[in-house]
N, C-alpha and C positions, 0 to 999 in steps of 0.2 A: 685574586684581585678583589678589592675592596670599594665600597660603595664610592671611599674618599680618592680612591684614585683616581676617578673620574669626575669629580667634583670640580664644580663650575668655579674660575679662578685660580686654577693649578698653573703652577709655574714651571719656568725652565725653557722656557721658547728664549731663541736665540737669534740674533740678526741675519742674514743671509752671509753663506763662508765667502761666492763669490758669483759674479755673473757668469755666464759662458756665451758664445757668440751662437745665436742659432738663427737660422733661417726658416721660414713656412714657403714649400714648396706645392703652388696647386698641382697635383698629380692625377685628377679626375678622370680627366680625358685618356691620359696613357693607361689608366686603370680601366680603360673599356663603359665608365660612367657617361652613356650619353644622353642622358632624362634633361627632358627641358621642363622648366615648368612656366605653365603657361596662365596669367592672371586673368584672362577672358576681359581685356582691357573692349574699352566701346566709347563712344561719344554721349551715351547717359552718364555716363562717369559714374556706377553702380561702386556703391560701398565696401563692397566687397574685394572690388578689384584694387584695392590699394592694399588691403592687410597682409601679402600674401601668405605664405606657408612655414608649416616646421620640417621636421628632419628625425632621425634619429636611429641609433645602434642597436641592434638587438642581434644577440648568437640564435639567431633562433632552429638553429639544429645542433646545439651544444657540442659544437668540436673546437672551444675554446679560442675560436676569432669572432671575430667582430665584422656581421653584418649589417647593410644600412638597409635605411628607408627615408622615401621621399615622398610630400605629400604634392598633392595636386589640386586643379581645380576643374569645373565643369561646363558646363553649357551654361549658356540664360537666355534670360528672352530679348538680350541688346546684342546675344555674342553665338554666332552658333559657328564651334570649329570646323575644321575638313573633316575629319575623323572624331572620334568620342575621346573623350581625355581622359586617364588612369593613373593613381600615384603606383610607385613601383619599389620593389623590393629587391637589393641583387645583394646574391651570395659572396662572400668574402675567398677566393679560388685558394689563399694561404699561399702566391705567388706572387702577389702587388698587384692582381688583376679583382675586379668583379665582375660576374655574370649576372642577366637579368633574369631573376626566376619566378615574377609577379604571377604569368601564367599557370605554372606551375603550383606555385603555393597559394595559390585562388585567395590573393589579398588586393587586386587591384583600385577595391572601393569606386568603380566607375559607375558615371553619374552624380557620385556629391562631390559637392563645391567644399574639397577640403580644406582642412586649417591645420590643425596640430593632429601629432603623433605622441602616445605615451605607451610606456611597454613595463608589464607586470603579468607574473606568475601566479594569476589571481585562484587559481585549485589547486597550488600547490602541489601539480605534477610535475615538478623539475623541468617543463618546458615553459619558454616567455610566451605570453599571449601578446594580442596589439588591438590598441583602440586607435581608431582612425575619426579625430572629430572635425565636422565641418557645422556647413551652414543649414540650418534646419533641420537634421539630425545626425548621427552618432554611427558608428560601427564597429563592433566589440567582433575579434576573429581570435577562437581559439587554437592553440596552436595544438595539434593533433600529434604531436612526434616522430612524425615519415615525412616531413618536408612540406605538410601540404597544412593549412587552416581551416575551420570551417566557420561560417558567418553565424552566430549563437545570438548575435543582437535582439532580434525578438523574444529568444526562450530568456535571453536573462533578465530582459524589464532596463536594459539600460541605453534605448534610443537615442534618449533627450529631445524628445519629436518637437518640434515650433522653435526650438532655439539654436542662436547662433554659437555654439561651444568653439573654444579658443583652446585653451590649453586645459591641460589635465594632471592630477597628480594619482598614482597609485600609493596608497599610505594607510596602516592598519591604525586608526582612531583610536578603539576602541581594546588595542592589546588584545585580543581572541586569536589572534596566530592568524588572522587571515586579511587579504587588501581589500579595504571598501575604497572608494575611488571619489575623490573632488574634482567638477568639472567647474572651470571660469566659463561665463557664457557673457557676451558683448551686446549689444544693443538689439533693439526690437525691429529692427532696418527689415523692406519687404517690398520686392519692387513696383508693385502696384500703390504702394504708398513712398515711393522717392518724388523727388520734387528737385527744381534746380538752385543750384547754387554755384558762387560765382560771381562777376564781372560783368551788368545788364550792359552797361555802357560800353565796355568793350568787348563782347561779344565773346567773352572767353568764360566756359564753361570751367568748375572746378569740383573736386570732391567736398562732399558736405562735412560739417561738423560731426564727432559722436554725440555730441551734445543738443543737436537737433534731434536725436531721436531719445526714449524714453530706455532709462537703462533695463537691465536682467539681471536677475538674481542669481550665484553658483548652484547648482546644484551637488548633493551628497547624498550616495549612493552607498548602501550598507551591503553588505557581501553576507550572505543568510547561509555561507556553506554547501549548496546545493548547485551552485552552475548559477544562482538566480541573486536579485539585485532588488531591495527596498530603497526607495525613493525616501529619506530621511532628513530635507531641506527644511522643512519648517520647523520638526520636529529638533531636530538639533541647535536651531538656529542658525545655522548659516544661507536658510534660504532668506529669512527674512530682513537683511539691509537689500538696498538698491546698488548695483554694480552693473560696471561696463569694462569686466575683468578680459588683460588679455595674458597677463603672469601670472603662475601661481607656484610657489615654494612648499612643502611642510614640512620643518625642523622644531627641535624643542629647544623652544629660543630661551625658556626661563628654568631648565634642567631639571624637571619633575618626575623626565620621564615619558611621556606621553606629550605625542606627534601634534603641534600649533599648526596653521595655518596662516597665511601669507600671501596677500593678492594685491596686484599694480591692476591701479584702476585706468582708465583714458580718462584723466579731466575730471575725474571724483576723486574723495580723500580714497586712502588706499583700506585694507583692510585687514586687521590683525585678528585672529581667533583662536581664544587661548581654550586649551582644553581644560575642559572640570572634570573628567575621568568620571563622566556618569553618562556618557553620551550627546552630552550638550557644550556650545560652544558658547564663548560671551566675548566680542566683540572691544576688542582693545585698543586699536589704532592711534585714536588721540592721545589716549592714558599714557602709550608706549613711546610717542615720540614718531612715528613712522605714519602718521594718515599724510599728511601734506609736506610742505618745505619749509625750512627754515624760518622761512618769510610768512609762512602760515596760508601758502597757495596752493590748491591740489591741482595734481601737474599730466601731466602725457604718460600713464605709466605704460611701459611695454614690458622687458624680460625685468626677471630678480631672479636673485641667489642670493644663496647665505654661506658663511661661513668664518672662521674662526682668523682673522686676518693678524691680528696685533700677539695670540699667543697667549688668549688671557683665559680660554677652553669655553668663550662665551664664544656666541657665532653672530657677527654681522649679517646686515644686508646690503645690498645693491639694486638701486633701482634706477631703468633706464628709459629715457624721455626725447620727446622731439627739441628740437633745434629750438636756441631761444629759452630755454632752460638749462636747467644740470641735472649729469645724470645722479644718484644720488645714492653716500656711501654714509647708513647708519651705522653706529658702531655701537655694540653693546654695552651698557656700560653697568649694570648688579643684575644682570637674570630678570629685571624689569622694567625698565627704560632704554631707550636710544639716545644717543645724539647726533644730529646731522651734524656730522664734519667734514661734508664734502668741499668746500676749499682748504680747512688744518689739512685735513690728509693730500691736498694736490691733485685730486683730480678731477674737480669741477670746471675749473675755464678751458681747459682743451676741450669737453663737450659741447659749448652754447653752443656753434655753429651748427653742432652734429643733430642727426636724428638715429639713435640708437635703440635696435630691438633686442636680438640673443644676446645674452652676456651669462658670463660665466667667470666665478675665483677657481684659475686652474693653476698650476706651480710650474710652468710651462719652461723654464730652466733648470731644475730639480735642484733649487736653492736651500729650499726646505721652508721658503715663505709662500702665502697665496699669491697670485700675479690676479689682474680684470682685464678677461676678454668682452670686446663688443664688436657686436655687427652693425654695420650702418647704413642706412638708407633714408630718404626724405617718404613720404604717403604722397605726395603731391609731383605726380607727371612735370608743371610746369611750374613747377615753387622757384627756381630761377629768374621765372619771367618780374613776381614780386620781392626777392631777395638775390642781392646781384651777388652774396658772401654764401648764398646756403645750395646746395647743387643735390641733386634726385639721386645720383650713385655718387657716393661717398667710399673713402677707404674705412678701413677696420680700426679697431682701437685693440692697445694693448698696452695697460700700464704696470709697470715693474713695481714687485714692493722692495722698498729699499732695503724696510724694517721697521719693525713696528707698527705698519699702517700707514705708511708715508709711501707715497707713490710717485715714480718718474714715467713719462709719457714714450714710451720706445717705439712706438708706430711705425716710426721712417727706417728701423733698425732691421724691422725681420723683412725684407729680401720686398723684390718689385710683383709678388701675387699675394703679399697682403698687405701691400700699400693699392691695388688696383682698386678702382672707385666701380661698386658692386651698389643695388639696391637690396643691400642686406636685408634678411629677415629673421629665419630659424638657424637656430648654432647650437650643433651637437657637440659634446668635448669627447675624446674616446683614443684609447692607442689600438686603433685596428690593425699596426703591425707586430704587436707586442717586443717592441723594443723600447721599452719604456719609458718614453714622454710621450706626451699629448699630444694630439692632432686633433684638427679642429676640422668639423662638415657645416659649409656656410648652406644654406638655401637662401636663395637672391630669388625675388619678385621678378617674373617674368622673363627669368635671363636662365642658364646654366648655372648647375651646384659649384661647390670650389671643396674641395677634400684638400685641404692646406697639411700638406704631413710636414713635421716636425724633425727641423733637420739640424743638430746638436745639443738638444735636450738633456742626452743620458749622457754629457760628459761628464754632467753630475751623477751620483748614485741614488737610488728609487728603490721603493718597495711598493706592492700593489696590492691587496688585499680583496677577493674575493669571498662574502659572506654567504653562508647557507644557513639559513633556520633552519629548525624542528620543533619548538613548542610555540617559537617567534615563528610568524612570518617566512614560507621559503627565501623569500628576495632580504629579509633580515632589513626594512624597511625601518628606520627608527633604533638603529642601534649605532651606539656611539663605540668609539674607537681611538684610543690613547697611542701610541707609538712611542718609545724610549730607543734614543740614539747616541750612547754618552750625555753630552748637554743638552741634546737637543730635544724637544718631548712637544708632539703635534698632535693636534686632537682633528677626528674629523665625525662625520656623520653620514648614515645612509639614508639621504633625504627623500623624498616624492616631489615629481615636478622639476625644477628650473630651468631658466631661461625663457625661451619667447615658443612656445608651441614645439616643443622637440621634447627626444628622451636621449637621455646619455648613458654612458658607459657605466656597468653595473659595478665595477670594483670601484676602491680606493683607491685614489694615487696619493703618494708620498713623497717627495723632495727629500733627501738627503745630505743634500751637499760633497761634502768630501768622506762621509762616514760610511765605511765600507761592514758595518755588522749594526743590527739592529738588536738590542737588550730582550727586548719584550716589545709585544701588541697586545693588549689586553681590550678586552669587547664587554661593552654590556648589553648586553639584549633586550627586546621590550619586553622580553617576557620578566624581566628582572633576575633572569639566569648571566652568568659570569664564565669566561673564558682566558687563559692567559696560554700564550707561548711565549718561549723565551728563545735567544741567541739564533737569528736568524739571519744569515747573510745577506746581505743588501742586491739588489739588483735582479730579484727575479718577481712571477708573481705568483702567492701562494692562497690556500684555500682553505679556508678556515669554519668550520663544521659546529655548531652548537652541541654539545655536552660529547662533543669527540674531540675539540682541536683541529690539529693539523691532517687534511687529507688528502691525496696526491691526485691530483687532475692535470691534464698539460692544456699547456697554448702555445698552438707555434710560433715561432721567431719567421715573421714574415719578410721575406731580400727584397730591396729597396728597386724598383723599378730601373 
């Protein structure tokens, strides 16, 4: 494979062959899923209790299924539970069942007021670690490979002590083959300095602005090889704008090669950081088209993703907002600019009412185009009482690509548990049954999870791609990925981060359509190593090894509850 074949503006993307009728069936509950999460909701109406949590997939005793994780929250001084509050981890049983095994693999994070989940193989032992980030600090668990974790946070330097961490991305910057780690951190909010806000006249107390508090800056954390972690925010520049990040993406948005950054602000411009492959970052977002809206207003940012939508091997973004806005669908247009085209492409007005946070480009009918998932929820307990159109649990959003980046709004299409009106928050995307389409793990603000498994997916055909570095990155973090299918030719990427405080599923997924043999995958690696297999049957998922190829790992086929 050649450097041009992966070259940014390759053609040969093709409209979608056809729909299929699928339904999202929540299966949680029969799955033995019974974690509630619980927001520590109170009558101070504390800030915190509106953002709730993420989610997220990790094999983390690599027998090739996919288990979850759920975050949680904690005590405070407006809210004290019956019990202690723990986020939780259950094992994937590879029967349609999960067990809870938090005790067990001593990851329960109890005590912090969690937020987001991100999962990286940051030693390069072939086993996923987990950072669990909440409110005032951090918790790095390494994963031991006997089922069980142990809490490394203090030996590694990576707390984040006084700040409110949001989401996270695992992603190698700097090309050395190993993950240094960007954390979004949200406002300086503290409860001995909240105040009320609200309705003096009628007596109706509300959650405050983020904008009433003073933002935080991301922090970025350099991975020294050792178990341990240099604090490199200033130094790189990324600590030094103002943020009140609750997204964070990194894909290589302008094809150099080397992992950009990407953050959805609340109510600041957003924030783009292109890498100069010397260590340091410079701050792009207005340049690029992507700090604010169309209208030149910066907006509610909660999840983003990026990805290749129209077939041009550049990769979009998506960013998603409160009600009263739109959520918002850059599209790349030379390797250095965006344009908002969120009404051309159709899916801005089905938004305004909504408030949308996980969102995710998943190919959720394996058409062989990207589809947008979003989760949705309002921040505001009683945002009803002032908008008689905008409601606190909202259904989900899912819009079809038609082709080429033109989207149709199917929402009311997949089935009555992902139309049910949820206070969306974190959305993992993941096929934990390896039957290959998508399934989606909602976490809902202060309600039960929703595990929406994906029910007619694979009537189209799919291929899956799991990456292994050796000079790259084990997790292969930053490696892009071409796919040849007769006419059809989909570029993707193994990004860090997306959506709204979650981690997803570590393979590729591929849409196919009706095309039952794949040509060729060909990989470039960040180490700027090159990979090619050819004539690959459609429909399974394979493993693909830096300067090996092809190497045989299974995943079972999980029976449908």
């Amino acid at each position: 494979m050649t450097g041009a074949a992966l070259a940014i503006g390759a053609t040969g993307w093709k409209a979608p062959s056809r729909a299929n009728s699928v339904k999202f069936a929540d299966v949680a509950e029969r799955a033995g899923i019974s974690f509630l999460h619980d927001n520590a909701a109170s009558a101070q109406k504390y800030l915190i209790e509106t953002m709730g949590a993420g989610c997220g997939w990790i094999d983390y005793d690599q027998n090739g299924l996919l288990d979850l994780y759920l975050v949680n929250s904690a005590a405070t001084k407006a809210y004290q539970p019956k019990k202690p509050l723990r986020s939780a981890l259950y094992r994937n049983n590879g029967d349609g069942t999960f067990t809870d095994v938090t005790e067990k693999a001593g990851v329960g994070a109890q005590g912090l007021f969690g937020m987001g989940v991100a999962v990286g193989d940051y030693d390069n032992d072939g086993f996923p670690d987990l950072l669990v980030l909440g409110y005032g600090r951090c918790i790095l668990y390494h994963n031991n490979g006997d089922g069980t974790f142990t809490d490394v946070t203090a030996r590694s330097g990576m707390e984040n002590v006084g700040r409110w961490g949001s989401s996270a991305a695992w992603f190698d910057y700097d090309n050395d083959g190993r993950l240094d780690l960007v954390i979004v951190n949200y406002v300086a909010w503290a409860p001995e300095h909240d105040f009320w806000c609200g309705d003096h006249a009628l007596g109706m107390r509300s959650y405050c602005h983020p904008n009433d508090f003073d933002p935080v800056a991301p922090t970025l954390f350099h991975n020294n090889g050792d178990g341990t972690f240099t604090d490199v925010s200033k130094s790189s520049g990324i600590g030094l704008k103002p943020a009140n990040g609750l997204g964070v993406v990194t894909f290589d948005y302008d094809g150099d090669g080397w992992q950009d950054i990407f953050i959805a602000n609340d109510s600041l411009p957003n924030l783009l950081f292109r890498n100069n492959h010397d260590g340091t970052f410079t701050e792009v977002g207005y340049m690029a088209g992507v700090a604010v809206s169309l209208d030149g207003q910066p907006e509610a940012g909660m999840g983003v993703d990026a990805g290749d939508v129209t077939g041009s091997g550049r990769f979009d973004l998506a960013v998603t907002h409160l009600d009263s806005q739109l959520a918002r669908f850059y599209r790349n247009t030379d390797a250095k600019y965006f344009d908002d085209v969120t009404l051309s492409s159709k899916i801005g007005y089905a938004t305004y009412h909504m408030s949308e946070f996980g969102t995710r480009f998943m190919d959720y009918d394996n058409d062989g185009a990207l589809d947008l998932f979003m989760a949705c929820g309002h921040v505001l307990d009683n945002v009803h009482r002032y908008k008689s159109d905008v409601y606190y649990a909202e259904p989900k959003l899912m819009f079809r690509n038609t082709g080429h980046g033109i989207f149709e709004n199917v929402s009311d299409q997949l089935g009555p548990d992902f139309q049910l009106p949820t206070v969306g928050r974190g959305a993992a995307v993941g096929d934990f049954d390896n039957d290959g389409d998508l399934d989606i793990l909602v976490s809902n603000n202060g309600q039960r999870p929703q595990l929406l498994r994906n029910d007619g997916g694979n009537a189209n055909h799919w291929l899956q791609t799991l990456l292994i570095g050796t000079k790259s990155n084990r997790d292969g973090v930053g490696a892009r990925v071409k796919v040849t299918a007769g006419d059809l030719v989909l570029h993707h990427e193994k990004k860090g981060g997306m959506s709204y405080e979650s981690a997803q599923d570590p393979r590729l997924h591929f849409g196919l359509g009706n095309r039952t043999q794949v040509d060729a995958v060909e990989v470039l690696w960040p180490s700027g190593g090159q990979t090619r297999v050819a004539n690959i049957k459609a429909d399974q998922i394979v493993t693909i090894k830096e300067r090996e190829g092809l190497i045989v790992r299974a995943f079972p086929r999980v029976p449908a509850l």
